[in-house]
C-alpha positions as CSV (number, residue, x, y, z in Angstrom):
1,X,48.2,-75.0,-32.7
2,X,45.0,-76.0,-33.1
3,X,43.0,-78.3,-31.1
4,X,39.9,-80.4,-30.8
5,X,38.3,-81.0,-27.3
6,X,35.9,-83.9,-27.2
7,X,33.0,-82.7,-25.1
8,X,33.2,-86.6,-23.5
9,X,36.6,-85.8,-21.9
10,X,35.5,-82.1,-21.5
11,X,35.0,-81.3,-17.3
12,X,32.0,-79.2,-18.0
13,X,28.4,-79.6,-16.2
14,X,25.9,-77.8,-18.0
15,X,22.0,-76.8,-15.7
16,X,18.8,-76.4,-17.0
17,X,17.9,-74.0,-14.3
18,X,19.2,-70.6,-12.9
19,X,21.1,-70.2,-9.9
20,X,19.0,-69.4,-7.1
21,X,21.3,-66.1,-6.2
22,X,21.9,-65.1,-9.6
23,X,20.5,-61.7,-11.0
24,X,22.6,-60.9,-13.9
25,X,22.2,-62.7,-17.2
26,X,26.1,-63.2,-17.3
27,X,26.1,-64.9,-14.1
28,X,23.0,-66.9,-14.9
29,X,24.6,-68.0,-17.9
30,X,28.4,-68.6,-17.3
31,X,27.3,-70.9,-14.3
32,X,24.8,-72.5,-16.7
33,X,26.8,-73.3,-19.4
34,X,29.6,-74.5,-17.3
35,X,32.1,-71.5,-17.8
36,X,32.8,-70.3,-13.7
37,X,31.7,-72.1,-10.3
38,X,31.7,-70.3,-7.2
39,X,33.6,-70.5,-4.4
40,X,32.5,-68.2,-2.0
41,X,31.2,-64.5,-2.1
42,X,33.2,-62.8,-4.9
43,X,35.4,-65.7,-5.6
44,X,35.3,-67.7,-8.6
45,X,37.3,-70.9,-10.1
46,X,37.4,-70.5,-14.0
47,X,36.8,-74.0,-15.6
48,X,38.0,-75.2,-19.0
49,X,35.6,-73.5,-21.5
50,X,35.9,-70.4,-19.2
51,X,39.4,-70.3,-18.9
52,X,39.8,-70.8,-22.7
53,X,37.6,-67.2,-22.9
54,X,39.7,-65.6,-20.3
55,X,42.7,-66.5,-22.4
56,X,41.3,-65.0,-25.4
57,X,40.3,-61.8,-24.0
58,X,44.1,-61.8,-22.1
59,X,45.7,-62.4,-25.6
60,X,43.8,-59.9,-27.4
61,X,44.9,-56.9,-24.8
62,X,48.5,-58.0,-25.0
63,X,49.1,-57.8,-28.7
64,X,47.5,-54.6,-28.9
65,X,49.4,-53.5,-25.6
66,X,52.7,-54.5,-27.0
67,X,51.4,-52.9,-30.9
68,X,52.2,-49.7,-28.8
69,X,55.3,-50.5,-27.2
70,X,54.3,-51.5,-23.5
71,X,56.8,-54.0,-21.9
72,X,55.0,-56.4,-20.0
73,X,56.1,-57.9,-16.3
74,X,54.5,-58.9,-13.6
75,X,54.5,-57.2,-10.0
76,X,53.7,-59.4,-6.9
77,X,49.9,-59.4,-5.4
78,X,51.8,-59.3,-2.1
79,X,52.5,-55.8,-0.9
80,X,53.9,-54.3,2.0
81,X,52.2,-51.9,3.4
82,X,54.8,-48.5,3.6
83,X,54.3,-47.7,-0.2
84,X,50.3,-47.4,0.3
85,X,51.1,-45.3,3.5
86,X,53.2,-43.0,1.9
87,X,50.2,-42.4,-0.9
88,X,47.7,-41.9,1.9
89,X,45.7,-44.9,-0.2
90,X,45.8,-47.5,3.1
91,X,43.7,-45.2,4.4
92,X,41.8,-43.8,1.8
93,X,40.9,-47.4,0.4
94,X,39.4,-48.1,3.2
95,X,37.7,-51.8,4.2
96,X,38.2,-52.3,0.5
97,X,41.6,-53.4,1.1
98,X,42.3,-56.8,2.0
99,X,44.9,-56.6,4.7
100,X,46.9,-59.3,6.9
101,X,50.7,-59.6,8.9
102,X,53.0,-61.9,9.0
103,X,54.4,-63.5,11.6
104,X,56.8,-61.3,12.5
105,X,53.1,-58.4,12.7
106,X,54.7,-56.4,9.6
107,X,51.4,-55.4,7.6
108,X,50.9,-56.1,4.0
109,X,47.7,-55.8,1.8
110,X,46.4,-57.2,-1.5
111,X,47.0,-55.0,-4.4
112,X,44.1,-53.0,-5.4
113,X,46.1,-51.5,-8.2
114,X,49.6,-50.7,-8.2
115,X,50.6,-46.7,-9.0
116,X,52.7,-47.2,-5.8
117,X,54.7,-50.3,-6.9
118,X,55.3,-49.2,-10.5
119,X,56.4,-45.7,-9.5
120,X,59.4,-47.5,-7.0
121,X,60.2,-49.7,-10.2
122,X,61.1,-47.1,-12.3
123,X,62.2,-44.8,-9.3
124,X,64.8,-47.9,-9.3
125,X,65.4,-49.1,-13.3
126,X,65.2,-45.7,-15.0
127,X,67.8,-42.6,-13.4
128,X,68.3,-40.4,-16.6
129,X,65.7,-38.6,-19.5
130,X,67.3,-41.7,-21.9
131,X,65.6,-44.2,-19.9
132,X,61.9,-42.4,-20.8
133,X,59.4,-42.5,-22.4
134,X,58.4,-45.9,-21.0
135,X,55.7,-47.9,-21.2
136,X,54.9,-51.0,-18.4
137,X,52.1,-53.7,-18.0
138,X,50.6,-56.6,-16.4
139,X,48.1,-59.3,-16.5
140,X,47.5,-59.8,-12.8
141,X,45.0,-60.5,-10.4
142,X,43.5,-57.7,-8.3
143,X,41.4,-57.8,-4.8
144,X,39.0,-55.8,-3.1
145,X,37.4,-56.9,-0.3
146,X,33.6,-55.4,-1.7
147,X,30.3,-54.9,0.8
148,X,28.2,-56.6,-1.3
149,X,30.2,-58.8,-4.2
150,X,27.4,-59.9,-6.4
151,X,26.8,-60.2,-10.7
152,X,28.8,-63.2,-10.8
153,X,32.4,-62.4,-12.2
154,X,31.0,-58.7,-12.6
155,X,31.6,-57.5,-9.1
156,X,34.2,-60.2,-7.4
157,X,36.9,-59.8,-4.7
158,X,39.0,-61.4,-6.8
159,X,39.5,-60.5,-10.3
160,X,41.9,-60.3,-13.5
161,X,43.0,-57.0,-14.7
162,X,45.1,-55.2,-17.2
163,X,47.1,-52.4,-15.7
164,X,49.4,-50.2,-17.7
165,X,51.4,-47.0,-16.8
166,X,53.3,-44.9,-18.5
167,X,56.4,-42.3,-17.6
168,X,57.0,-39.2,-19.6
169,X,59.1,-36.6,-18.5
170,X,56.8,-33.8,-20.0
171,X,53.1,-33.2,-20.2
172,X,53.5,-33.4,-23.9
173,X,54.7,-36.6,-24.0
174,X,51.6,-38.2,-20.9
175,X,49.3,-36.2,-23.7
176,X,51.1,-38.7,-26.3
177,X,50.8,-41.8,-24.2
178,X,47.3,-41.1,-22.9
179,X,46.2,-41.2,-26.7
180,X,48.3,-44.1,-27.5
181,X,46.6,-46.2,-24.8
182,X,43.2,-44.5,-25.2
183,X,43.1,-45.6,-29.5
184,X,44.7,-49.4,-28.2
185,X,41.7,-49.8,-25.9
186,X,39.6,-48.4,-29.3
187,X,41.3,-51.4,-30.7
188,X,40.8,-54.1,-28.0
189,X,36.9,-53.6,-27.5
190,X,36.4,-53.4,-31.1
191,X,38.2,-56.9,-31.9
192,X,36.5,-58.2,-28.6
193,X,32.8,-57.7,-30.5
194,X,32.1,-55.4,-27.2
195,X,29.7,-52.2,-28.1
196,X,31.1,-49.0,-26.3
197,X,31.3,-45.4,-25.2
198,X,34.0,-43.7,-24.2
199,X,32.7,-41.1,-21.8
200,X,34.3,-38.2,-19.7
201,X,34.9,-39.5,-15.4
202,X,36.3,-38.8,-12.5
203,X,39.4,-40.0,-11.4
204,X,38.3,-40.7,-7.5
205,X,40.9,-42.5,-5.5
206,X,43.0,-43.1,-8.2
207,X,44.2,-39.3,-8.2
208,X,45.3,-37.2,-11.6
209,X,43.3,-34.8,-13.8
210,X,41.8,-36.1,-17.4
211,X,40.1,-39.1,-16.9
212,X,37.8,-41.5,-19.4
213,X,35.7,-44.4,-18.8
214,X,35.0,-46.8,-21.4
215,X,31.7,-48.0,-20.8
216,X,29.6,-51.0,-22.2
217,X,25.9,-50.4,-22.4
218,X,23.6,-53.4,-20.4
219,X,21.0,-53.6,-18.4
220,X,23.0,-54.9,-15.6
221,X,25.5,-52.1,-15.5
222,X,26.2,-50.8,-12.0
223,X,27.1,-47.1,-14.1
224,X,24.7,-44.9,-14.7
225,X,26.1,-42.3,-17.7
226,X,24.7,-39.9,-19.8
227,X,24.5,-38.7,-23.8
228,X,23.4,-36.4,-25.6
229,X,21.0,-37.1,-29.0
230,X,22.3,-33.7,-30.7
231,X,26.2,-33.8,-30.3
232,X,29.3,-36.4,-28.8
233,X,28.9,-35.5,-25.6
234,X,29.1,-38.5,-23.2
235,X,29.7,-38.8,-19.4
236,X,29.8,-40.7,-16.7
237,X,26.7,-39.0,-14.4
238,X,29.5,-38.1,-11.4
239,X,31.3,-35.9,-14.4
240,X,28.6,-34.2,-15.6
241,X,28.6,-30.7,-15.2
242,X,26.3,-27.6,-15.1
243,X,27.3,-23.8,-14.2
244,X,26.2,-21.1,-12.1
245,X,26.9,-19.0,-15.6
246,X,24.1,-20.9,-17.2
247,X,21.5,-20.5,-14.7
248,X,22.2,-16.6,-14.3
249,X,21.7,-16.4,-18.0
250,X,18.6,-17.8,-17.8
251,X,17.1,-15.7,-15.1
252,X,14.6,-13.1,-15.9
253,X,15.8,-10.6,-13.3
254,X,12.2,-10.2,-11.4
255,X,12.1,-9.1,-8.4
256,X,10.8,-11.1,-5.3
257,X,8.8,-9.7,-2.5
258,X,10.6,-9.8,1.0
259,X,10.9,-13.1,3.2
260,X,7.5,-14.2,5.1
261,X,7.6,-16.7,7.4
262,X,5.2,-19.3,7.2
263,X,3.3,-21.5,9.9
264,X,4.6,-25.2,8.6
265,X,3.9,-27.7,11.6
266,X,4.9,-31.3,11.2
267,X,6.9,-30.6,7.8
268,X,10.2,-31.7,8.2
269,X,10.8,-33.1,4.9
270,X,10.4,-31.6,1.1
271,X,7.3,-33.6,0.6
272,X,5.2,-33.0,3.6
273,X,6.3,-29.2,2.8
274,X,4.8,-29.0,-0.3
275,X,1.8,-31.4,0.4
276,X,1.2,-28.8,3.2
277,X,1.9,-25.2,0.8
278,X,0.4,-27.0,-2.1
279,X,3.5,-26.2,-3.8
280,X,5.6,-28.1,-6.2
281,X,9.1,-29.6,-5.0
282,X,11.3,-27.5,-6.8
283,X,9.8,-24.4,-5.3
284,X,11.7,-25.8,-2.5
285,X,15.1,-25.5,-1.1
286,X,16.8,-28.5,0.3
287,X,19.8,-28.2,2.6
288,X,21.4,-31.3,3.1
289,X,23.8,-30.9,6.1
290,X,26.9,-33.2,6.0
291,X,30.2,-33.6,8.1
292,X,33.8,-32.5,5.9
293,X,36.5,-33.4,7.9
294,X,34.4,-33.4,10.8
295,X,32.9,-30.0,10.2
296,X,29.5,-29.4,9.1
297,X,28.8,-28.0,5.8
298,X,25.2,-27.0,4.1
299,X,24.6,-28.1,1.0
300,X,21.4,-26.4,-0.7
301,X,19.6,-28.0,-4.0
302,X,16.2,-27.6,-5.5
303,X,13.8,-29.3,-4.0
304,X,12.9,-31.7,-6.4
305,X,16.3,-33.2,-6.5
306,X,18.7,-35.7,-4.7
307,X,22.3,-34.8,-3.9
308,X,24.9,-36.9,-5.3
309,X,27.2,-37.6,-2.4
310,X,29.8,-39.2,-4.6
311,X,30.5,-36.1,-7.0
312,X,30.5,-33.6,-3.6
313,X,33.0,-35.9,-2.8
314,X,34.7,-35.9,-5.3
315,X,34.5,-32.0,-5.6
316,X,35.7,-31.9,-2.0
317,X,38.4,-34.7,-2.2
318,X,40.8,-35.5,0.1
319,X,39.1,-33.9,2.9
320,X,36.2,-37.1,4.3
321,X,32.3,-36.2,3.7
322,X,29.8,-38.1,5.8
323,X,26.1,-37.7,7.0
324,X,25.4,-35.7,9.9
325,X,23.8,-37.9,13.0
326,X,21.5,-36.4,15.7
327,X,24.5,-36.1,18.0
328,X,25.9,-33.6,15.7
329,X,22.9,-31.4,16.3
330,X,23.1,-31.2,20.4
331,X,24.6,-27.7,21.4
332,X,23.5,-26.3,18.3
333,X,20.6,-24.7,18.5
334,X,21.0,-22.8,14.9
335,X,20.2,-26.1,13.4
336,X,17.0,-27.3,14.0
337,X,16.5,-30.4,12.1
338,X,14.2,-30.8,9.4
339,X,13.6,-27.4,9.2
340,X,17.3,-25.6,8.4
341,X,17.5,-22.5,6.3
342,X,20.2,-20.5,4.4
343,X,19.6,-17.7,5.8
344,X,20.9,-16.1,9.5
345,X,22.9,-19.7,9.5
346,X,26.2,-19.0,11.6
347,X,29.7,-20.8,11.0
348,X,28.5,-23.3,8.9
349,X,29.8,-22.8,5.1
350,X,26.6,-23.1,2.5
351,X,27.8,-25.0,-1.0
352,X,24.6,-24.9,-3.0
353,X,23.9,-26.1,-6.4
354,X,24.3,-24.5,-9.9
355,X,20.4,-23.8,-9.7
356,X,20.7,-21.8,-6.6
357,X,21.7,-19.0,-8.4
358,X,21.9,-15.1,-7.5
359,X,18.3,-13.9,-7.9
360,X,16.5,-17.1,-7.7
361,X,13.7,-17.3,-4.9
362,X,12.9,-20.6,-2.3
363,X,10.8,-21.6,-0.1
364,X,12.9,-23.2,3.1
365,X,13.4,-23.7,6.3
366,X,13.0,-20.9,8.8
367,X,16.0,-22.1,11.6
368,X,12.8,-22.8,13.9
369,X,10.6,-26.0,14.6
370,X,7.8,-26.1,12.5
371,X,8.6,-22.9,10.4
372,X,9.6,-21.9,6.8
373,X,10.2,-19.1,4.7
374,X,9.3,-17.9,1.2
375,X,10.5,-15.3,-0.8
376,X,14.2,-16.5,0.8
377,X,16.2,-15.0,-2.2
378,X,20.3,-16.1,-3.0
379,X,22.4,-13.3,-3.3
380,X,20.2,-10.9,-1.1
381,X,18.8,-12.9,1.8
382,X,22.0,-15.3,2.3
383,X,25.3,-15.7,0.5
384,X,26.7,-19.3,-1.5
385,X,30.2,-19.7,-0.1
386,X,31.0,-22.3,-3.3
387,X,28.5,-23.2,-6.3
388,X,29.4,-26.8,-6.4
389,X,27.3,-29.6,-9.2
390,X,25.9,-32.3,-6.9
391,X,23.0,-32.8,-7.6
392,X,22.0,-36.2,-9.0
393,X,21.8,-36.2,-12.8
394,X,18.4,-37.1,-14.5
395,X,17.1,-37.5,-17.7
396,X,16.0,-34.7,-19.7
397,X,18.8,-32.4,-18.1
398,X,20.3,-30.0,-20.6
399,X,23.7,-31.0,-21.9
400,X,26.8,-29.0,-20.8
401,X,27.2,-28.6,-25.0
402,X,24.5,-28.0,-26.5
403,X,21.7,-27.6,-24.1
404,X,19.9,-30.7,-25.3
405,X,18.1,-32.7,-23.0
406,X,20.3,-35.6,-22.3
407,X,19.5,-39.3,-21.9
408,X,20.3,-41.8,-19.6
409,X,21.4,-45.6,-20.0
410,X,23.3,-48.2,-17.5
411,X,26.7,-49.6,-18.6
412,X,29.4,-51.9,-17.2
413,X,32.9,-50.4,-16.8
414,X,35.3,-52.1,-18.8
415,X,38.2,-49.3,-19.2
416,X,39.3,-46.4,-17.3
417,X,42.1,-43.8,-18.6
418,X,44.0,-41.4,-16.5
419,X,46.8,-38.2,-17.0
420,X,47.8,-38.9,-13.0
421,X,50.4,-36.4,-13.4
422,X,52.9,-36.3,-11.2
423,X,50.9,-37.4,-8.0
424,X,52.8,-40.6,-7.3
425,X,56.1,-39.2,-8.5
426,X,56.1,-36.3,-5.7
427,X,54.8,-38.9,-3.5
428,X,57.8,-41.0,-3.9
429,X,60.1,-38.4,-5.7
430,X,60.6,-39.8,-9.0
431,X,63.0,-37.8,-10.7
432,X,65.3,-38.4,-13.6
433,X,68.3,-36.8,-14.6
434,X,67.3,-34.0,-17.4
435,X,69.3,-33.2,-20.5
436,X,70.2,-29.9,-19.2
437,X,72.0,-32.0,-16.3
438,X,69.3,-31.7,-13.3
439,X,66.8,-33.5,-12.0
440,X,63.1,-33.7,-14.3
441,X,60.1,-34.8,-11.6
442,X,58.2,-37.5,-14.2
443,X,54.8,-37.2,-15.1
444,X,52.5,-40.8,-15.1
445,X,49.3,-42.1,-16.4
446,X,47.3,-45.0,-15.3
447,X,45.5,-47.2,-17.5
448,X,43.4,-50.1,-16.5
449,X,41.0,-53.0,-18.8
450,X,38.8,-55.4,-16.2
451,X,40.0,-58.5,-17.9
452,X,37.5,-60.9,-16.1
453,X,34.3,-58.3,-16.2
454,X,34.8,-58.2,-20.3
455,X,34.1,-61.7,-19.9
456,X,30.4,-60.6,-18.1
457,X,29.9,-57.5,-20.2
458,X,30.5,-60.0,-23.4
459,X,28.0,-62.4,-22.1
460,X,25.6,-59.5,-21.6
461,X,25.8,-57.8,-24.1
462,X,25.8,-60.7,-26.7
463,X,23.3,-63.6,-25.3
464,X,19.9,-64.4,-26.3
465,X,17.2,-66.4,-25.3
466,X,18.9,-70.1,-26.0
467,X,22.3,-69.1,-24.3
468,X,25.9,-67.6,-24.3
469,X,26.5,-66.2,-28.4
470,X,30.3,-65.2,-28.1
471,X,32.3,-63.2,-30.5
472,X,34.9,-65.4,-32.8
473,X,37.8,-63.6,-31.4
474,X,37.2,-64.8,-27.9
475,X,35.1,-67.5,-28.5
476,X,36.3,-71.2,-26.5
477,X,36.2,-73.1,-30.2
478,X,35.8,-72.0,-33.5
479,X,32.9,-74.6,-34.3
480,X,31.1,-77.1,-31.9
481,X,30.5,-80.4,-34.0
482,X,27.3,-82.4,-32.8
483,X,26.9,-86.0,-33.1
484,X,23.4,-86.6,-33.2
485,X,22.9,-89.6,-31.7
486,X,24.2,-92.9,-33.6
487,X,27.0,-94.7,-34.6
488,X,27.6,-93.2,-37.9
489,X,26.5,-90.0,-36.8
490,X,29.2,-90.0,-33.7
491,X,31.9,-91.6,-36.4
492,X,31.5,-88.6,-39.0
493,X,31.5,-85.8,-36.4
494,X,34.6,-86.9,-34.7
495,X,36.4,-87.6,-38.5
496,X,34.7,-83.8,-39.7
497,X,36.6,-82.4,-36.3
498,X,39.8,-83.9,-36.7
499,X,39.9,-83.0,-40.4
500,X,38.7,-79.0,-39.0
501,X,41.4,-79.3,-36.3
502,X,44.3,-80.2,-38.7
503,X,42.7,-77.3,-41.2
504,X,43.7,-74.7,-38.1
505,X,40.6,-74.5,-36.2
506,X,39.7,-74.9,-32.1
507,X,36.9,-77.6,-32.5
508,X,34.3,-78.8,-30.0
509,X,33.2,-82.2,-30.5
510,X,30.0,-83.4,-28.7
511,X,30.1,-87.4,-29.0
512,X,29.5,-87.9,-25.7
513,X,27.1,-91.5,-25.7
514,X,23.8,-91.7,-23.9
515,X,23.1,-88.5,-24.1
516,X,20.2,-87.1,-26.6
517,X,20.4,-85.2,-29.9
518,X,18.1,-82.7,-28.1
519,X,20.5,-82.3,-25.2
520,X,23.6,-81.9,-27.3
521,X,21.9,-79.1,-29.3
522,X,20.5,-77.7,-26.1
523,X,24.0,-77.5,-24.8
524,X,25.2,-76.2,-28.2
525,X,23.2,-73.1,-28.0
526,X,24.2,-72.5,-24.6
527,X,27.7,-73.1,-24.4
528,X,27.7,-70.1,-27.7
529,X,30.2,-71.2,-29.8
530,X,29.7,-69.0,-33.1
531,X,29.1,-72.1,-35.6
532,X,27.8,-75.3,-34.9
533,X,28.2,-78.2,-37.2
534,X,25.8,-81.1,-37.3
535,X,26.2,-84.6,-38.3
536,X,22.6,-85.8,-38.5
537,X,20.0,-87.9,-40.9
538,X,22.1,-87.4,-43.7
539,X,25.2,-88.8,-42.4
540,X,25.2,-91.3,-44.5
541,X,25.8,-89.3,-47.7
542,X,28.2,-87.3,-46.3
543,X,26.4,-84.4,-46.1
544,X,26.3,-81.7,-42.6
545,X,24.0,-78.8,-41.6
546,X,26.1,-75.4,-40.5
547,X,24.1,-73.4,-38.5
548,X,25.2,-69.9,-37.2
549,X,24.9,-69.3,-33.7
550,X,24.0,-65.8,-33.4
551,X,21.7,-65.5,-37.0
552,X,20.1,-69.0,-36.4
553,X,21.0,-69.6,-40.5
554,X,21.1,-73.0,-41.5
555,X,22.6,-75.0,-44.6
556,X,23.0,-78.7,-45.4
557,X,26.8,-78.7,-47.0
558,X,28.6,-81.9,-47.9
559,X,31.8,-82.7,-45.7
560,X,34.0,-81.2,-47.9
561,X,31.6,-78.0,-48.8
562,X,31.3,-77.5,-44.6
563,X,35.4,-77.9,-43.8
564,X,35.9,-74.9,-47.2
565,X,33.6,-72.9,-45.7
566,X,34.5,-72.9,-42.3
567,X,38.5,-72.8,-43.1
568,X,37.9,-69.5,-45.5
């Protein structure tokens, strides 16, 4: 049913000025215009107008969830702690879980997400290959206990979520529901106004194989992804990928003198080496020592570039990868910091780069203080236990297609897609009875929409200079009626509203007295409603001006002209 909310009766306290610890335009914004307040770090109340948003965005991703046949119910926030155990996640996740006891010292946490809690449910509801495939949902709220919460609503301890799983009893059938879910979430961003990629990822502590993220592109986007110009190829910069095969091919197959060791005092990192040779960077080799499971591991890139800690993580997952300290380098006096080297290094296993192919030639370390080598070649002077991409993606890097030089842009995570397999159902031996009469281990997928952070990437992606611009399909009202300022003025705006209301609409009145046409339209702009309606100096005949939030378009209409058009 529709409704008008007069902005008089409206608990909403719009500012003229930024928050002082906001750097997002969303957060700037939504506090602005009256949508969130904050609590404490990370933790938000959602007021009326923002509420009314949040709502929209919920309602949208339920109808199309339940187009596909999800069932919807609602798990408890509140979890004990066993299930997480037996997944290895309570210690994987970390001091991103929010944990406590209760008085009798049992441990529980805060769901994170919930693969452990939805696998026991249908472990428990669903015993024979009748019972599947099945689809299940929720609209819930979600904690983790982040570093550094910040963006407003982008990056909270708290925050709303859409998680979906689905249980198949062949890989065929996960295929089938992956693409159901991945063309509903095609669906949902489209009817939500939201520009998007959908772009290949890693599937980090969520476990499983295939994995997509769907990505909105804005400046304050804490994910960096790539595409190419030339072809579809899209991916999230921890997914890229770039073979040893490649960089063989391109090799000319010349040969390199043998190894001279150079005099390089007071050199311990890549620049002050090649300041010192007069060389560029990526002449260099840069072996980055690290700890995996406690034992350390070289890892050797070109000179010129950073390694990506979180896809050799990922590429070395479950086992732990840290940063070695200087302790780590007493008693070993074949690593000599700042000036390690490939070659004549004993037990330590060398991962190296894609470019750090067979045949290619470096400058590095010499395994003594102040000395490096040239001429050190891979594949003759020392061996690559595992070619492994880590290196930090940059523009201009040829794509894994086509060899086109790909670009970079930032984007906010709104989606994420995964074929878990059956990780979770060995974990807590989810098996159904098969049609042949024994038991079938089920195969899952995981499929989550940030309910609360579509509400930021929205406001990012859609604000202007004057304010918030929403989408009408998630919009607080479907027109903001302004009084401008007298009694006749305040009289027709509230009868135009009520008349809008009964037509169907959600209708914003402003008729709030003492306050100044130039405030009201101030406030208009910000709060973003897509149409806004004003009673002004033609009042007296009856006659409006519609103006369209997003084009700035404006048109004097009579009453009866503005409530047709509108109501269309």
């Amino acid at each position: 049913m529709a409704q008008v909310q007069r902005m008089s009766r409206l608990m909403v306290k719009t500012l003229r000025d930024d928050p002082a610890d906001a750097e997002t335009l969303s957060h700037k914004l939504l506090v602005r215009a009256g949508y969130v307040r904050r609590n404490a770090a990370g933790i938000w109340t959602w007021l009326p107008l923002g509420k009314k948003v949040l709502e929209n965005i919920t309602r949208v991703v339920r109808e199309e969830m339940d187009e596909i046949g999800a069932q919807e119910v609602l798990l408890p926030a509140l979890l004990p702690k066993d299930a997480y155990e037996a997944s290895g996640r309570w210690e994987e996740y970390g001091d991103l879980l929010f944990r406590l006891k209760d008085r009798k010292g049992a441990d529980y946490l805060l769901g994170p997400t919930h693969e452990e809690i939805f696998t026991q449910t249908v472990k428990d509801q669903c015993t024979s290959y009748k019972d599947l495939p099945v689809m299940l949902y929720q609209i819930q709220t979600k904690y983790r206990d982040e570093a550094r919460p910040r963006s407003g609503v982008l990056r909270g301890r708290e925050f709303q979520m859409k998680d979906s799983y689905s249980f198949d009893t062949t890989d065929e059938g996960l295929a089938e529901s992956y693409a159901l879910h991945r063309a509903a979430y095609q669906k949902i961003f489209a009817r939500l106004g939201l520009d998007f990629r959908i772009v290949s990822a890693v599937s980090g502590a969520m476990g499983g194989s295939a994995s997509e993220e769907f990505l909105a592109p804005a400046a304050a986007g804490e994910d960096t992804f790539v595409d190419c110009p030339a072809c579809d190829y899209a991916a999230n910069t921890e997914a890229v990928t770039f073979s040893a095969e490649a960089v063989a091919a391109a090799y000319d197959g010349s040969e390199h003198g043998p190894v001279v060791e150079l005099d390089t005092p007071d050199t311990p990192t890549i620049e002050t080496l090649a300041q010192h040779l007069g060389v560029p960077a990526s002449a260099t080799l840069k072996n980055l020592l690290v700890k995996v499971d406690g034992e350390i591991v070289a890892v050797g890139v070109p000179g010129d570039r950073e390694v990506d800690l979180g896809k050799l993580g990922e590429h070395l997952a479950p086992a732990v990868v840290e940063l070695v300290t200087a302790e780590d380098f007493v008693g070993r006096p074949d690593l000599v910091r700042g000036y390690v080297g490939p070659q004549g290094l004993e037990k330590v296993r060398y991962v190296a780069d894609p470019r750090v192919a067979a045949g290619t030639a470096w400058i590095t370390g010499a395994n003594k203080p102040g000395k490096h080598a040239k001429n050190v070649v891979a594949g003759r002077d020392f061996e690559v236990d595992d070619y492994l991409d880590v290196v930090v993606v940059e523009e201009g890097d040829p794509c894994p297609q086509c060899g086109t030089g790909l670009k970079l842009d930032r984007a906010i995570e709104i989606g994420h897609i995964f074929q878990l397999g059956r990780k979770y159902a060995d974990t807590f031996q989810l098996d159904v009875l098969g049609q042949q009469g024994k038991p079938v281990r089920v195969t899952m997928g995981s499929y989550g929409i940030g309910v609360s952070r579509a509400v930021a990437a929205l406001a990012e992606q859609s604000a202007d200079d004057k304010g918030l611009c929403w989408p009408a399909e998630i919009a607080p009202a479907d027109v903001h009626v302004v009084a401008a300022g007298k009694a006749l003025q305040t009289e027709l705006a509230v009868e135009v509203a009520d008349k809008l209301g009964a037509a169907g609409l959600r209708v914003l009145v402003d008729e709030r007295p003492g306050v100044s046409p130039g405030v009201k339209f101030t406030d208009a702009e910000l709060i973003g409603v897509p149409k806004i309606l004003v009673a002004g100096r033609r009042s007296a005949e009856g006659v409006v001006e519609l103006k369209d939030r997003r084009t700035g378009e404006r048109e004097e209409l009579t009453v009866d002209e503005a409530i047709a058009r509108l109501t269309a």
